[in-house]
Backbone as CSV, one residue per row, in Angstrom:
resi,resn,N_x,N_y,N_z,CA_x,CA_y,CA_z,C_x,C_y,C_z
1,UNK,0.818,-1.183,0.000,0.000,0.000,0.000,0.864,1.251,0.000
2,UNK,2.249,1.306,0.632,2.591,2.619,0.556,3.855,2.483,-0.148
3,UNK,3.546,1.334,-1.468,4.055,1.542,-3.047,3.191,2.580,-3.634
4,UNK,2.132,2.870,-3.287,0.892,3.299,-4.196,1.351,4.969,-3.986
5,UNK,1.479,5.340,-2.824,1.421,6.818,-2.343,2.932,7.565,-2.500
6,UNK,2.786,8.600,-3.598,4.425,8.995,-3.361,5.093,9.538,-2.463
7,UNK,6.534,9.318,-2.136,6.937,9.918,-1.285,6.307,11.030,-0.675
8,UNK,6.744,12.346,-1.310,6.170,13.718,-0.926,4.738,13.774,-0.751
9,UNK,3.975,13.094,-1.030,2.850,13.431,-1.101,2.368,12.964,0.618
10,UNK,3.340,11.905,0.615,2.758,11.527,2.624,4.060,12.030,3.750
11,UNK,4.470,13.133,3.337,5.331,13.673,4.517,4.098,14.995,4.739
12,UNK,4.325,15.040,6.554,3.688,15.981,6.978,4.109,17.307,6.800
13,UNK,4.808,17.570,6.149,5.115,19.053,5.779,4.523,19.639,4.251
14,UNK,4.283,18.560,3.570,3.181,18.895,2.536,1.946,19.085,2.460
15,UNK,1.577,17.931,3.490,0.019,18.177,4.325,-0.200,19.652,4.874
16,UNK,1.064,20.004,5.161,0.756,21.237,6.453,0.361,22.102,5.428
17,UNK,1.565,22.984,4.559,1.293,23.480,3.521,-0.059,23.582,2.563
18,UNK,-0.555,22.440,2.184,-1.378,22.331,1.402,-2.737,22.894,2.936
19,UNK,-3.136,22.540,3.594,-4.216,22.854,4.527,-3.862,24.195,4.704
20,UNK,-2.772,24.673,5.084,-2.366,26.373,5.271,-2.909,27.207,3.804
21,UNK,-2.332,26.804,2.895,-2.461,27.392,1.604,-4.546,27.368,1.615
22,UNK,-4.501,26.239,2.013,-6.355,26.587,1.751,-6.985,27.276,2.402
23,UNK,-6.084,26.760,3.821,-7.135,28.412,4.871,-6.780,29.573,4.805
24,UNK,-5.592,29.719,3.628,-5.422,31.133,3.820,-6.185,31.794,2.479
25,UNK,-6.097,31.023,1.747,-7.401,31.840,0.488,-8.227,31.656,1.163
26,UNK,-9.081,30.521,1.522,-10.462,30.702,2.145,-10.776,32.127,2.999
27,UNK,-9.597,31.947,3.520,-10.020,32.931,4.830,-9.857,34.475,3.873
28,UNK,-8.888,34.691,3.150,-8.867,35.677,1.979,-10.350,35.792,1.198
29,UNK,-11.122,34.856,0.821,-12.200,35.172,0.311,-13.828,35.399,1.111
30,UNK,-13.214,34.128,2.305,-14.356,34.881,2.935,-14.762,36.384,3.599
31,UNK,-13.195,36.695,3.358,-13.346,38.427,4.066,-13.572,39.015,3.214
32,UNK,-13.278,38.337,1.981,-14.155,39.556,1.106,-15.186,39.726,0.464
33,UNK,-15.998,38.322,0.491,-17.323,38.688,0.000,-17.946,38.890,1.456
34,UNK,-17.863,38.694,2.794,-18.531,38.944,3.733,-18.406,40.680,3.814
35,UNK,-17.148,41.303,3.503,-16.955,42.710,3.041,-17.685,43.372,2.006
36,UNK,-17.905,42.822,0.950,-18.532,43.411,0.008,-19.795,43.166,-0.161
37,UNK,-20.354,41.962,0.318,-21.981,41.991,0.400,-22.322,41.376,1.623
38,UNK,-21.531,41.363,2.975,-22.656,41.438,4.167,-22.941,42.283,4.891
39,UNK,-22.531,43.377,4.787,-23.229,44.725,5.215,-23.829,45.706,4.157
40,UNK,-23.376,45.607,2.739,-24.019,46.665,1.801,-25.167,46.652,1.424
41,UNK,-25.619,45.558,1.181,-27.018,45.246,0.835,-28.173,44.627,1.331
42,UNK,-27.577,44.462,2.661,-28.615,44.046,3.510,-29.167,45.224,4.270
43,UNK,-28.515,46.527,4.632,-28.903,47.387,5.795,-29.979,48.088,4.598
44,UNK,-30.417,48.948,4.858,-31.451,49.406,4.098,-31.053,51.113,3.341
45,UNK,-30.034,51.722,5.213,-29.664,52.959,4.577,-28.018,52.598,4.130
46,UNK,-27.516,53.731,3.644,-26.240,53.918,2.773,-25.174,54.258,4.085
47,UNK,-25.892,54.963,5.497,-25.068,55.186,6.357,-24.202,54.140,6.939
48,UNK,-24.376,52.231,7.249,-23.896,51.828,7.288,-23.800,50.757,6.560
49,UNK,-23.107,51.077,5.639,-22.614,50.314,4.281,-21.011,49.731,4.849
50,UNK,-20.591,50.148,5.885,-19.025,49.392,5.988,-19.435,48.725,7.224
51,UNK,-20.874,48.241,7.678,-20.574,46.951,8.647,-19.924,45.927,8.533
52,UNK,-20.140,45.650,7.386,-19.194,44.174,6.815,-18.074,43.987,7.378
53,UNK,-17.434,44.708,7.124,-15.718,45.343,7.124,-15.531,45.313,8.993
54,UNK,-16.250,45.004,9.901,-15.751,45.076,11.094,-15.342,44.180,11.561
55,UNK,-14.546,43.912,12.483,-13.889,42.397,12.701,-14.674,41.653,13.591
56,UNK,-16.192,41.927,13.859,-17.312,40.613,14.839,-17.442,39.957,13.427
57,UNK,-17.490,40.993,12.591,-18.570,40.395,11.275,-17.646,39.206,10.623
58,UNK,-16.374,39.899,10.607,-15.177,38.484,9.769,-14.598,37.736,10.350
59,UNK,-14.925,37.659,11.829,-14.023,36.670,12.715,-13.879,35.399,12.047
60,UNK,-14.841,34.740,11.356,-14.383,33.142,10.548,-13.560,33.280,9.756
61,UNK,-13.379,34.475,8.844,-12.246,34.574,7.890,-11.290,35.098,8.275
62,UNK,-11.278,35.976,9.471,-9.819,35.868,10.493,-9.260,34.529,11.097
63,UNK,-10.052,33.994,11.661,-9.883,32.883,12.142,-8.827,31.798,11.462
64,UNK,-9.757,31.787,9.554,-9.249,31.011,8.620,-7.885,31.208,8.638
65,UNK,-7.688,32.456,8.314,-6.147,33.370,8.449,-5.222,33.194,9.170
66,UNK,-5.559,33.139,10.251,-4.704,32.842,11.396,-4.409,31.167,11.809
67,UNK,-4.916,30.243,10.876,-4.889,28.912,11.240,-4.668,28.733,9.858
68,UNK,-4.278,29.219,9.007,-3.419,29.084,7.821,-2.195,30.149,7.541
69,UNK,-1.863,30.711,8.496,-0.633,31.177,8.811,0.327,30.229,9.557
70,UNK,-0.907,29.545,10.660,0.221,28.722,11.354,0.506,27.546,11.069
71,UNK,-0.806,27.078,10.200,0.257,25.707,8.919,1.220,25.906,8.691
72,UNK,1.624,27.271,8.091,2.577,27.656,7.319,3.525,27.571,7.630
73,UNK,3.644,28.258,8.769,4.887,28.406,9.976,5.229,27.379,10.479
74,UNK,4.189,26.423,10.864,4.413,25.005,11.503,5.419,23.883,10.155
75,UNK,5.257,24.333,9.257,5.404,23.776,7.727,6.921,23.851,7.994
76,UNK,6.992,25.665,8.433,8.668,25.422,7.880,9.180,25.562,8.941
77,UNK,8.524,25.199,10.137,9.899,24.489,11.022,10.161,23.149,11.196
78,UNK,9.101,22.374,10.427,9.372,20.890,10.778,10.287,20.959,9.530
């Protein structure tokens, strides 16, 4: 069975990488469509059009960010 799997592909420093690399776009995109359409078009007036943009509102895509930073980091010290 682990004729089948290539080298690199089952060391944990590729794993790390590859999960970092995803939470960090994820977390990159969820801040920005939660930025660009979860406060603009839901409130009714124009006065608060930058709720989106506050950090209660993006904590999951901070979150993402910050737990695909530390793949990263974790990546390149092993």
């Amino acid at each position: 069975m682990d004729a089948m799997i290539p080298q690199a592909a089952s060391e944990p420093r590729i794993l790390l990488v590859f999960i970092g690399a995803v939470l960090v776009f994820g977390g990159i995109i969820f801040t920005a469509l939660k930025g660009n359409w979860g406060g603009q078009f839901k409130s009714r007036s124009r006065t608060d059009s930058a709720s989106g943009l506050r950090p209660r509102a993006n904590w999951p895509g901070l979150a993402m960010l910050v737990g695909g930073i530390g793949c990263l980091l974790a990546a390149a010290a092993v």
